[in-house]
Structures are given as structure tokens and as C-alpha cells.
C-alpha positions in Angstrom: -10.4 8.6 -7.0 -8.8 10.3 -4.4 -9.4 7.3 -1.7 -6.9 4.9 -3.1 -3.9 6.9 -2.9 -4.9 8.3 0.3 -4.6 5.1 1.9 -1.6 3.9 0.5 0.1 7.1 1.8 -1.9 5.8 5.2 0.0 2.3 4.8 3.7 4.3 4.4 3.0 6.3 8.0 1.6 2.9 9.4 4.2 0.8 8.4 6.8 2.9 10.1 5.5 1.0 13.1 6.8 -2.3 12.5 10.7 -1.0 12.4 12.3 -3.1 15.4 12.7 0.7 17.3 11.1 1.9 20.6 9.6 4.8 19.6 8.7 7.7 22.0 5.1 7.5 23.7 3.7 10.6 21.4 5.1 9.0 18.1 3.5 5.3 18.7 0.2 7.0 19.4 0.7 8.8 16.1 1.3 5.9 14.0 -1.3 4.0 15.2 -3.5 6.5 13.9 -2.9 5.1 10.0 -3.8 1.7 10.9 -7.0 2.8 9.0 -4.8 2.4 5.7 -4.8 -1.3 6.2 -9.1 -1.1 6.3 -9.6 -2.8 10.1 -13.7 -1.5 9.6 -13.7 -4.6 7.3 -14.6 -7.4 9.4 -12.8 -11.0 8.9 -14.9 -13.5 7.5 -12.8 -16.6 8.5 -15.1 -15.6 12.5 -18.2 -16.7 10.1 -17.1 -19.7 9.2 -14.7 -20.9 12.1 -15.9 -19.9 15.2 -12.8 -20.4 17.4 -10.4 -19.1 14.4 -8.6 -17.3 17.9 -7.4 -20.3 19.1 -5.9 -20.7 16.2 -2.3 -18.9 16.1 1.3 -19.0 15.0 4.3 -17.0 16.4 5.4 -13.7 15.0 8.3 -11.3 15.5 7.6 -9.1 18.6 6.9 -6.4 16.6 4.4 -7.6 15.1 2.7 -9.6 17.7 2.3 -6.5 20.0 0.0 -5.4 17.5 -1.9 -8.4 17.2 -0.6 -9.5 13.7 0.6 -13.4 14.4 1.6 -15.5 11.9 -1.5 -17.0 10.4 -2.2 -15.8 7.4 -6.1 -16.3 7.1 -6.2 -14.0 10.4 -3.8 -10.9 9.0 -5.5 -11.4 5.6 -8.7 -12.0 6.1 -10.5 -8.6 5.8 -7.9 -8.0 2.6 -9.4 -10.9 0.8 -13.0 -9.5 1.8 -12.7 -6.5 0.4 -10.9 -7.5 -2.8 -13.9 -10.2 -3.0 -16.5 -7.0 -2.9 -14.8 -5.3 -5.6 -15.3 -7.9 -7.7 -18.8 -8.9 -7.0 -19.4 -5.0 -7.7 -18.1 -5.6 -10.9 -19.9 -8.7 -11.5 -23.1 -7.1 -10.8 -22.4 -4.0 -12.8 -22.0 -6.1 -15.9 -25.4 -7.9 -14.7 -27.0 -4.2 -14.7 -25.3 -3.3 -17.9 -27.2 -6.3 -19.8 -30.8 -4.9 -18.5 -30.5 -0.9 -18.7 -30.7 -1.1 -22.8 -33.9 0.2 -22.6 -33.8 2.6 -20.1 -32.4 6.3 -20.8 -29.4 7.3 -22.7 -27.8 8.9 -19.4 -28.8 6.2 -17.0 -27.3 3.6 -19.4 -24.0 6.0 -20.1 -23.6 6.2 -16.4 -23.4 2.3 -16.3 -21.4 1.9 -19.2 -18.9 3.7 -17.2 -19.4 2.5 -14.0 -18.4 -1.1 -15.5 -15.4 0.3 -17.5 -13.9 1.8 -14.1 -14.4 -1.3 -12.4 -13.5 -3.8 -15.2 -9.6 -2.5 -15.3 -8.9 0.6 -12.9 -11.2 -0.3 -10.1 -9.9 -4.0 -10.0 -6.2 -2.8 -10.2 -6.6 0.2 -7.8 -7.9 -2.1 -5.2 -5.1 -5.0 -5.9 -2.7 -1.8 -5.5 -4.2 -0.7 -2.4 -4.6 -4.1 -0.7 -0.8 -5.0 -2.0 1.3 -4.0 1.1 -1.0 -5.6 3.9 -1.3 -8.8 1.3 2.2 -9.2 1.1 3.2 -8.4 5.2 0.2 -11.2 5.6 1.9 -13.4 3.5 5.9 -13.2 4.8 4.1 -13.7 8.6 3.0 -16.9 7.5 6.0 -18.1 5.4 8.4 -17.5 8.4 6.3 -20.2 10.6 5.1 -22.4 7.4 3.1 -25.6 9.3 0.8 -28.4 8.6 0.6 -29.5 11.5 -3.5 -29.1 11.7 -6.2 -28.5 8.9 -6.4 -24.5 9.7 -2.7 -24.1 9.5 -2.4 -26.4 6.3 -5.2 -24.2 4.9 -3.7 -21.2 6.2 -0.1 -22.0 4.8 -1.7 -23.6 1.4 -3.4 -20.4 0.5 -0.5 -18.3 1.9 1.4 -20.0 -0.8 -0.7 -19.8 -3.3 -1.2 -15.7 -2.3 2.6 -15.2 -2.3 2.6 -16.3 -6.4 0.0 -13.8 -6.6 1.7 -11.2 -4.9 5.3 -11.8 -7.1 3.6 -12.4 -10.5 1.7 -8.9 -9.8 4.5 -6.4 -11.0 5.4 -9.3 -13.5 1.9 -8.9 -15.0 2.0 -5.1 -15.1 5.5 -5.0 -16.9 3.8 -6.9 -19.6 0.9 -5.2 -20.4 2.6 -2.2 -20.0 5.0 -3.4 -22.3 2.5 -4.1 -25.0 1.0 -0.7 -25.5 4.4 0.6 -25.7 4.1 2.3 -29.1 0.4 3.1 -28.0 1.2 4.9 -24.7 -2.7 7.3 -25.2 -4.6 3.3 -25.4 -2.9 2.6 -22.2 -4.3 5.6 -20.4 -7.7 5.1 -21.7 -8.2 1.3 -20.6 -5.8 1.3 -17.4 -5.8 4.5 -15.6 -5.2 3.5 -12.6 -1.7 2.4 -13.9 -0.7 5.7 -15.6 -3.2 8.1 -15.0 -1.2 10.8 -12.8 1.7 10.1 -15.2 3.3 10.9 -18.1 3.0 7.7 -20.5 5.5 9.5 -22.9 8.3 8.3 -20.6 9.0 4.7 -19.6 9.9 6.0 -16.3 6.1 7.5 -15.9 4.4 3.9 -17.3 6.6 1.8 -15.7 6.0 4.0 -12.3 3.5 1.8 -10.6 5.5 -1.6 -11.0 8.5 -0.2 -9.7 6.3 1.2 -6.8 4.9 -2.5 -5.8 8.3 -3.7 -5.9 9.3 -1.0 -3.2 6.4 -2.2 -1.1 7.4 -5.9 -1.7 11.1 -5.0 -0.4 9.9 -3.3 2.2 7.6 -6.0 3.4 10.7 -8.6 2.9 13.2 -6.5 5.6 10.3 -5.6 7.9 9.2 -9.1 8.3 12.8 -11.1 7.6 14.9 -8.7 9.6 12.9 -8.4 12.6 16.1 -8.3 15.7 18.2 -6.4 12.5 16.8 -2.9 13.2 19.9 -1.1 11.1 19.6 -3.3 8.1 16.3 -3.0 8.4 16.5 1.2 8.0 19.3 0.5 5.6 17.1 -1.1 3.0 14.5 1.7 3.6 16.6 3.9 3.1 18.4 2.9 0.1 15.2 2.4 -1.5 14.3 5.8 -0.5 17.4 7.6 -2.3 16.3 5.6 -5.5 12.8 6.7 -5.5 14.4 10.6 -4.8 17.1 10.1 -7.7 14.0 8.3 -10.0 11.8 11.3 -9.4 14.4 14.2 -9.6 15.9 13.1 -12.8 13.4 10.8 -14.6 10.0 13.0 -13.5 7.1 10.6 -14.2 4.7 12.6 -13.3 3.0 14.5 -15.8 3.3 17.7 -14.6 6.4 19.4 -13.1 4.9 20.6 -10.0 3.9 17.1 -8.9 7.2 15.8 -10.0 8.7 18.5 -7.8 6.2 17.7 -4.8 7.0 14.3 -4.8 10.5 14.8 -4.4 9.9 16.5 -1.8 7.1 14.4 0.3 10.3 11.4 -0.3 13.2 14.3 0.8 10.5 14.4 4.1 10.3 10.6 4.5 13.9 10.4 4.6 14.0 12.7 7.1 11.8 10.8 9.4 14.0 7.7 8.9 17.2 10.2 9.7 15.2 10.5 13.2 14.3 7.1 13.3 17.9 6.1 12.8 19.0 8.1 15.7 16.4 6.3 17.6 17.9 3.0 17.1 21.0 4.5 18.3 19.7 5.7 21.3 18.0 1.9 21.8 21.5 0.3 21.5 23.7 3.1 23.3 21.5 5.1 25.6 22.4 8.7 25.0 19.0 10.7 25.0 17.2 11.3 27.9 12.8 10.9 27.7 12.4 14.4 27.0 14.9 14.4 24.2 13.1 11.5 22.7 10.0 13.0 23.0 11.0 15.6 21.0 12.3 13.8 18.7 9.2 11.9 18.1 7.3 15.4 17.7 9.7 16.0 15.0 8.6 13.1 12.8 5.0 13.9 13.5 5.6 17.8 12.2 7.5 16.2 9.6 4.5 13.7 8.6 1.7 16.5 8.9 3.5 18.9 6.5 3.7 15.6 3.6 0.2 15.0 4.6 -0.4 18.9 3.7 1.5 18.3 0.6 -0.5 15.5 -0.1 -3.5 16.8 0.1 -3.1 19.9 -1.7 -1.6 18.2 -5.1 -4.6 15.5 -4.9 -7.8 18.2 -4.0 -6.5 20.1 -6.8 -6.3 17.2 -8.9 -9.7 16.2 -8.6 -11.4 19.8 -8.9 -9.4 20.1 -12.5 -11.3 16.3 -12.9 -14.2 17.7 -11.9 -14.0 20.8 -14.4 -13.0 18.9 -16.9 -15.7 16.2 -16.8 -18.4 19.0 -16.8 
């Protein structure tokens, strides 16, 4: 589905945001935009249940708190845990359908058969994948200010904990059962696509893709929240784990085909562009050199530089789906 990896790209603009930098007016307004990426339609159900949950509150890094994320973690993860909730209980009724279509049609029971295979392994994972970056950034809010000093915040830091095991154990869990079809890399494809469907399970590097991809997101969550006040280790470590991504890709290609491999590389060549710019930025923060014009400029440089990945994107994922959509028919 092309929705999932659409908003995870939205998460890697959005998450630009919470570098300790003052970006340019024009550039702020442009991040904002890819807030969608961390689903804020989906409402928090903690306001059902505890009607003054806004009283409730623990500090955060500035940052974070001009956006409104504090460091309760039932208030930053609330909508996450909704949505992950609603995948499941699709599931859960898909397999309740599936018990009473027997005696309907051949294509209406097909169509369910396959409804609750996407949902039993690739629907489940896509959305843990999806909902991993604003999980984790949840979490690390909370850990920083850990209380139990009242029954929300005990509850709030309790499942926080429990959250953060989830979060770590994740890539842990996906090693292994990657690990087990090793010698069967075509049984892989067919029951988890949403680990290795876009690459190529002949090559460690193409199974192993996604787990190294959620550890990325997990360091990057760990220096945003951490290193708030640190802004150039903070672009450091994005950095850094920017050149490995562009060395993994350029020499290990995991994607399946070479032009996606080659796209790729290029999309990261672009995001380590924009963190280039944003490095100046913290320059300019720390010895004013730039005047407001200069800067604004600058931040138009990083939006042309995000619309041509998002063209990139696009292109390599429309394509993708009409050769889906060929191929199913």
C-alpha cells in the first residue's frame, strides 16, 4: 500500500522540526505541514476516559513543548495507541467474517481470505512500522521526567515503560524471524511482505533492510529527545547515520531493482543536503553571520530540495503500484 511509506517519508520531513535550530519563518511553516505523518485526525482517547487529562502535564525540552508535545506519555501517545488498537480489531473481525462467508461465493470468500492474510502479518507490521517513530519520541518524552508522584503520572510512566520494551524488542523480533527463513528467502516474501516486499530477499542486506531502518528511527529519536541544548551533536548523529544509509544503499543495493536502489541513494544524497543547510543554520544561531533574507533563502533551499525527494518519491511508488495493479489483473 502506498499509504504506509508515504507517511513515514511524512515523519522524516516532520521530524526535521524538533532539531534545537531556529529555522527561517518559510521553512517552519513547511515542516509543519508533515505533522500529518504522525496521524493528529486520530483523536486521543485518554479525553474519553479522563476528562481533565490537560491538567495533567510534565516538562519537555523547548522544542518540543512549542509544539505541544510535553512529557506525558499517554498525551503524545494516545492517538498512536488508537490507531494501532483499530488495526487490530480489523483483524479481529476479519477472522470473525472469515468463519461465516463459507457459504457464500467463491470470490467473496477469496476476497476475505486475503483480506485476513494482509492483516494477520503485513497489515499488523506495516502499522507497528508506521506508528514506530512517534511511539518511540512518545516514549523518550516521558523517560526524561519519569514520576509517580500521582496516579496519571504512575500510569503514564508504568506504560511508558512497559511501551519502551516494546519499542527495543521490535527490531530484536524482526532479526529473528528474519533469521529463520533464511534459507527460504521466497516463504518470507509470501507471509511478511511488508518486511521485504520492495526488496531483494536474495541479499541479507535487502531482508535485513527494515530492522536496520527502525534502528535509524530509534537513534534518531534518542539524539532528538536526549540532546535537546546539543544542536551540533544532535546533526552529527543524523548525519552519520545518514552516510551509512548512502554507503548501505550504494554498495549493498537492497532493493530489488536497480533503479530504486539508484533513487534511493539519491532521495538520502538530498536529505543530506538539507542537513548541510541546517548545519549552517546552527552556525548562524551560535555566530550571527546571515542576515533574514539570507536565511530565508536558505530555508527555500531545503523546501526545493524536499519537493524534488517528494517528486522522487512519488514517481518510484505510482509506478510501483500500477505494475501491482497489472500484475494482479
Amino acid at each position: 500500500m502506498l499509504l504506509w511509506p508515504l507517511l513515514t517519508l511524512f515523519q522524516a520531513f516532520y521530524y526535521l522540526i524538533f532539531i534545537d535550530v531556529n529555522y527561517p519563518a518559510n521553512l517552519q511553516l513547511f515542516l509543519e505541514i508533515f505533522n500529518l505523518g504522525s496521524l493528529p485526525f486520530i483523536p486521543n482517547p485518554m479525553d474519553w476516559f479522563v476528562t481533565d487529562i490537560d491538567q495533567y502535564s510534565l516538562p519537555s525540552p523547548a522544542r518540543f513543548n512549542q509544539f505541544n508535545l510535553d512529557g506525558l506519555f499517554l498525551n503524545n501517545a494516545g492517538n498512536e495507541l488508537l490507531f494501532l488498537s483499530m488495526v487490530v480489531g480489523a483483524y479481529l473481525a476479519s477472522k470473525i467474517v472469515k468463519k461465516w462467508v463459507r457459504r457464500l461465493p467463491m470470490h467473496v470468500r477469496t476476497v476475505t481470505n486475503k483480506t485476513v492474510e494482509w492483516f494477520e502479518w503485513s497489515g499488523i507490521l506495516s502499522s507497528l512500522i508506521t506508528s514506530y517513530t512517534d511511539m518511540a519520541q512518545a516514549i523518550f518524552l516521558q523517560m526524561r521526567v519519569l514520576t509517580f508522584s500521582s496516579k496519571m503520572f504512575t500510569l503514564s510512566s508504568v506504560l511508558a515503560s512497559v511501551a519502551q520494551a516494546c519499542v527495543i524488542l521490535l527490531p530484536l523480533l524482526l532479526f529473528r524471524i528474519i533469521n529463520k527463513y533464511d534459507k527460504e528467502p521466497e516463504l518470507l516474501g509470501d507471509k511478511f511482505d511488508a518486511l521485504v516486499g520492495e526488496y531483494n530477499t536474495k541479499k541479507a542486506a535487502g531482508r535485513y533492510f527494515v530492522p536496520f531502518w527502525i534502528l535509524r528511527r530509534l537513534t534518531m529519536c534518542l539524539s532528538l529527545v536526549f540532546l535537546q541544548g546539543y544542536p551540533y551533536m544532535q546533526i552529527t548523529v543524523l548525519c552519520t547515520l545518514m552516510i551509512i544509509s548512502i554507503f548501505h544503499l550504494w554498495v549493498y543495493t537492497p532493493y530489488d531493482s536497480k533503479r530504486e536502489n539508484i533513487c534511493n541513494t539519491v532521495m538520502e544524497i538530498l536529505f543530506g543536503l538539507i542537513h548541510i543547510v541546517i548545519y549552517i543554520l546552527i552556525y548562524d544561531d551560535h555566530n550571527p553571520t546571515f542576515s533574514d533574507n539570507q536565511r530565508l533563502k536558505m530555508g527555500y533551499a531545503i523546501i526545493g530540495i524536499s519537493g524534488i525527494i517528494l517528486a522522487i518519491y512519488i514517481v518510484i511508488n505510482l509506478s510501483d503500484q500500477v505494475k501491482e495493479i497489472i500484475k494482479t489483473i
